[in-house]
C-alpha atoms as an extended CHARMM CRD file, in Angstrom:
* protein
*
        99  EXT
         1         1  UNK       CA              0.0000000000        0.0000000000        0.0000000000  PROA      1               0.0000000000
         2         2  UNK       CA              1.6960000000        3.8120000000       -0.6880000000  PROA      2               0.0000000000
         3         3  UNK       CA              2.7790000000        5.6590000000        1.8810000000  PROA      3               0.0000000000
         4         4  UNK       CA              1.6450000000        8.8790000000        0.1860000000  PROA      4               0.0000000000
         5         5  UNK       CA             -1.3380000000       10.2920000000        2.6480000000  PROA      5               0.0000000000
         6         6  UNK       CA             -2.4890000000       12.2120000000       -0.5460000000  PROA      6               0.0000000000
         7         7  UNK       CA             -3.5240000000        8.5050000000       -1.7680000000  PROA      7               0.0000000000
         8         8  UNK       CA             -5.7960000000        7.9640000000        1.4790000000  PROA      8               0.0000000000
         9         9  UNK       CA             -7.6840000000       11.4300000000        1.0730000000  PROA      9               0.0000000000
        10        10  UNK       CA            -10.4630000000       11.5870000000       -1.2540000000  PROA      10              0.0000000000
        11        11  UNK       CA             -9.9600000000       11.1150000000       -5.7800000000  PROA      11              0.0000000000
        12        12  UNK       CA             -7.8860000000       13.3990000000       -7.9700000000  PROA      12              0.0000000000
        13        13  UNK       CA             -7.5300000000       12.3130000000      -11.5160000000  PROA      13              0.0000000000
        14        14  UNK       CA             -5.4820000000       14.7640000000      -13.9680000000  PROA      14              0.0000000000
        15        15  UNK       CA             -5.6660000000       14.8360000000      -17.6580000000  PROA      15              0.0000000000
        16        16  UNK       CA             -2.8570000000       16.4700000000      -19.3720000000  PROA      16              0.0000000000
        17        17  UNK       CA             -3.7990000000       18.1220000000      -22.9550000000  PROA      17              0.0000000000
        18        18  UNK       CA             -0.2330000000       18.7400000000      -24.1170000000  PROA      18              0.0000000000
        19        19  UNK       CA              0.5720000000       15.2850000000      -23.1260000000  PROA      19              0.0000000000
        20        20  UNK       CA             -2.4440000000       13.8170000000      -23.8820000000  PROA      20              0.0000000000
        21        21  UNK       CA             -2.1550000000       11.2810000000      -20.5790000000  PROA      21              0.0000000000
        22        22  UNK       CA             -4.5130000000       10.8980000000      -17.8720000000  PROA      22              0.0000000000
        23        23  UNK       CA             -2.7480000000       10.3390000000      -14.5890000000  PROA      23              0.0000000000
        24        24  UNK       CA             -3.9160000000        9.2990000000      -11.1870000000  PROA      24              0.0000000000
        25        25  UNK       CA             -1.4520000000        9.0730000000       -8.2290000000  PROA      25              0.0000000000
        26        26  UNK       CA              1.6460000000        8.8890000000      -10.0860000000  PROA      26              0.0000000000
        27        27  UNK       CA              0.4410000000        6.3410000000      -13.0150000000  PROA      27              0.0000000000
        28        28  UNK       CA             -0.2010000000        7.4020000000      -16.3000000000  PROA      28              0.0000000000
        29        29  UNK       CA             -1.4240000000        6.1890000000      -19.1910000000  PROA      29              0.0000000000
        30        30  UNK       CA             -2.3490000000        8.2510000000      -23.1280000000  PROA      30              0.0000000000
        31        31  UNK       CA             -5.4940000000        9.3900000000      -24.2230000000  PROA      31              0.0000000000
        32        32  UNK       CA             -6.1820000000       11.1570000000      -26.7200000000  PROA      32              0.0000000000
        33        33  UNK       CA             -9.0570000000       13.1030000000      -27.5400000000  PROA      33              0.0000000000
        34        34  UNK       CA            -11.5790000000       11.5880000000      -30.2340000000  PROA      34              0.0000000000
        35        35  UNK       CA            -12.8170000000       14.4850000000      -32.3650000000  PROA      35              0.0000000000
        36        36  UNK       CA            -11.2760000000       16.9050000000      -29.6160000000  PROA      36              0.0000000000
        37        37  UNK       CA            -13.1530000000       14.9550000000      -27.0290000000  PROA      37              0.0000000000
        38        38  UNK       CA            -11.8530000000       13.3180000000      -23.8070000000  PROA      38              0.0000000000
        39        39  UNK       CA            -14.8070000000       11.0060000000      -22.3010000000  PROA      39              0.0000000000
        40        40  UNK       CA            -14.1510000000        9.7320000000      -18.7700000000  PROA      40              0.0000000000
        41        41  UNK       CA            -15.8230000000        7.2710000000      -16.6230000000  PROA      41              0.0000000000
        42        42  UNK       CA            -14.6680000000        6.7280000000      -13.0770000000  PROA      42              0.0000000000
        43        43  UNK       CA            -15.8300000000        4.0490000000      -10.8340000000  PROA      43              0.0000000000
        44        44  UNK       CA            -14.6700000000        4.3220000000       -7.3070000000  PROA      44              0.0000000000
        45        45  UNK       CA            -15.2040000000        1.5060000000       -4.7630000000  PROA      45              0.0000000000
        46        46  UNK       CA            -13.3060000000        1.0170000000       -1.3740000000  PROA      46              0.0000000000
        47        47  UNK       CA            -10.6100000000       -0.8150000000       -2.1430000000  PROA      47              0.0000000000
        48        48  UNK       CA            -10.4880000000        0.1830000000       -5.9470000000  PROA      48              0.0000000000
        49        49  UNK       CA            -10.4430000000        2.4650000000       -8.9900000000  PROA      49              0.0000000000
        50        50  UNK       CA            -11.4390000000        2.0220000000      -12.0830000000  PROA      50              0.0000000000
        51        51  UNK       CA            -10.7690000000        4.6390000000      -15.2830000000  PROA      51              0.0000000000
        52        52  UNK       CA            -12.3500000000        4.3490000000      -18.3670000000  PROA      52              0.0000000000
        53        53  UNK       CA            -11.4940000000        6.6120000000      -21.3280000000  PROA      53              0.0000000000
        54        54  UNK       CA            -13.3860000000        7.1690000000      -24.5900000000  PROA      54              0.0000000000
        55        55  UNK       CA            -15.5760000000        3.8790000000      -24.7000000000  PROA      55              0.0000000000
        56        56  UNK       CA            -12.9820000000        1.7580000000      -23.7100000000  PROA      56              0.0000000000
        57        57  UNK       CA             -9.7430000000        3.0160000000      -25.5050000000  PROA      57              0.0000000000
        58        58  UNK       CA             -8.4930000000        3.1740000000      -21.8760000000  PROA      58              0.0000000000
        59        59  UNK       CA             -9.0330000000        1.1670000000      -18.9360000000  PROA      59              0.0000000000
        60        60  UNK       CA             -6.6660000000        1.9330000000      -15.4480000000  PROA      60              0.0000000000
        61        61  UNK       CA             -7.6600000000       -0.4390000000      -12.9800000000  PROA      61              0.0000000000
        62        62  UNK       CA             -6.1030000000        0.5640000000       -9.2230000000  PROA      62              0.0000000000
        63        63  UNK       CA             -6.1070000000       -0.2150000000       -5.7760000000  PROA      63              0.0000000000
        64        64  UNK       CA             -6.9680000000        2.5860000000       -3.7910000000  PROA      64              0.0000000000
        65        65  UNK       CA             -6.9310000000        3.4120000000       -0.1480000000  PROA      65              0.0000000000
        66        66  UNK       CA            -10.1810000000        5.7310000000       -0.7340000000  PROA      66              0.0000000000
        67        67  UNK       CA            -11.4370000000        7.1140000000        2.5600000000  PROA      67              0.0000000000
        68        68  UNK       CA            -14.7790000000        7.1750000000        3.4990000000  PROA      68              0.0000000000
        69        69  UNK       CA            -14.5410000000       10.0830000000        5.6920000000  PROA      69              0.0000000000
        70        70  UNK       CA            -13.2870000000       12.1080000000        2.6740000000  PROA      70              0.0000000000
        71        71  UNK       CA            -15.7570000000       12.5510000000       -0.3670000000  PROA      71              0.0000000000
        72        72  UNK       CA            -13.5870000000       15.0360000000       -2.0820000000  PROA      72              0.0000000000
        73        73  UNK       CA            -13.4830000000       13.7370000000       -6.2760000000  PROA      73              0.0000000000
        74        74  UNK       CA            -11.5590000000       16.4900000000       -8.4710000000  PROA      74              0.0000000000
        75        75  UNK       CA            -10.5460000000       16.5640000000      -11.7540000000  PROA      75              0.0000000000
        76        76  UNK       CA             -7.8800000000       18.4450000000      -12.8130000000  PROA      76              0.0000000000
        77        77  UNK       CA             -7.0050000000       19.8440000000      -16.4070000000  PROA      77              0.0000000000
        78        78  UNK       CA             -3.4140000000       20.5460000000      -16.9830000000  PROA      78              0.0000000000
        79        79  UNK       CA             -2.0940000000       22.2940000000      -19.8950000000  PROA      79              0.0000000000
        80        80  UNK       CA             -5.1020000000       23.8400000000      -21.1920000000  PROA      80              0.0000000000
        81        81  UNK       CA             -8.5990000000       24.5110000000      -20.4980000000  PROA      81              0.0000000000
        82        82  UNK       CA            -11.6070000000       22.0120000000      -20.2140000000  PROA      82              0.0000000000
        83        83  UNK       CA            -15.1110000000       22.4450000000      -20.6740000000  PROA      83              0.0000000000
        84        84  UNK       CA            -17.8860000000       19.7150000000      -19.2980000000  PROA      84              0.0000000000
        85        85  UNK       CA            -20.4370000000       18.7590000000      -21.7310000000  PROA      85              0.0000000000
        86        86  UNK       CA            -21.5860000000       16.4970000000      -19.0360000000  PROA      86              0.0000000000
        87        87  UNK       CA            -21.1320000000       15.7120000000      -15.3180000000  PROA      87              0.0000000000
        88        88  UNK       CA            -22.9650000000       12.9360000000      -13.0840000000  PROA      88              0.0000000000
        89        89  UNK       CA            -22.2130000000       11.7950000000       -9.8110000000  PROA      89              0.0000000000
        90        90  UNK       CA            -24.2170000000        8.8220000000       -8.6090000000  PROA      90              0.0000000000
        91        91  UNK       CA            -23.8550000000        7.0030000000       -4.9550000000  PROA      91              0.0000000000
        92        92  UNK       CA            -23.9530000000        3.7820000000       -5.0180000000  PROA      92              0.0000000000
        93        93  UNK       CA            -25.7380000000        1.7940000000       -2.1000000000  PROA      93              0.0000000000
        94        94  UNK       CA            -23.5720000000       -1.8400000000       -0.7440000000  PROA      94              0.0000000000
        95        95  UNK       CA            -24.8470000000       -4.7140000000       -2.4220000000  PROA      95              0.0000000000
        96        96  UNK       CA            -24.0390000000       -6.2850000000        0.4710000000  PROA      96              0.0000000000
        97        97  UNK       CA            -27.1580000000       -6.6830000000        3.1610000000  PROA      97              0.0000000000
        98        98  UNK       CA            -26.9080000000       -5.5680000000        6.5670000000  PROA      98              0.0000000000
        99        99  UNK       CA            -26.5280000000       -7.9240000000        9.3620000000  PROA      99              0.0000000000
């Protein structure tokens, strides 16, 4: 498990448009845009992280050591500007029952 607390406290994922990578606590992978596009979907469990990128051009499967107490997501644009055509946050309830 990292030792960086940053990785503990809440979701950042960065997407670079120089670059054209989308990062997320020091891994990084290339996307680039499709028709000047950059389509995200991020799935965040407890013990997990999941990026998906343009339909499935890019999957980023991570453990994570997401904290409950912390609900912070961000995303960050570097290198440019970003506009959101779309946003949408959904909570999840546990699939598993409760004693």
């Amino acid at each position: 498990m990292p030792t960086d607390p940053s990785f503990f406290q809440g979701l950042t994922v960065a997407c670079n448009q120089v670059t054209q990578l989308i990062s997320r606590n020091g891994i990084t992978n290339p996307l680039p845009p499709v028709n000047g596009v950059v389509q995200l979907q991020i799935l965040v469990d407890r013990t997990s992280i999941e990026i998906f990128g343009n339909h499935g051009q890019l999957y980023m499967p991570m453990p994570s050591g997401y904290a409950t107490s912390n609900n912070l997501i961000s995303v960050t644009c570097q290198g440019g500007t970003a506009t959101f055509n779309s946003l949408t946050i959904d909570k999840l309830n546990s699939a598993w029952p409760k004693p």
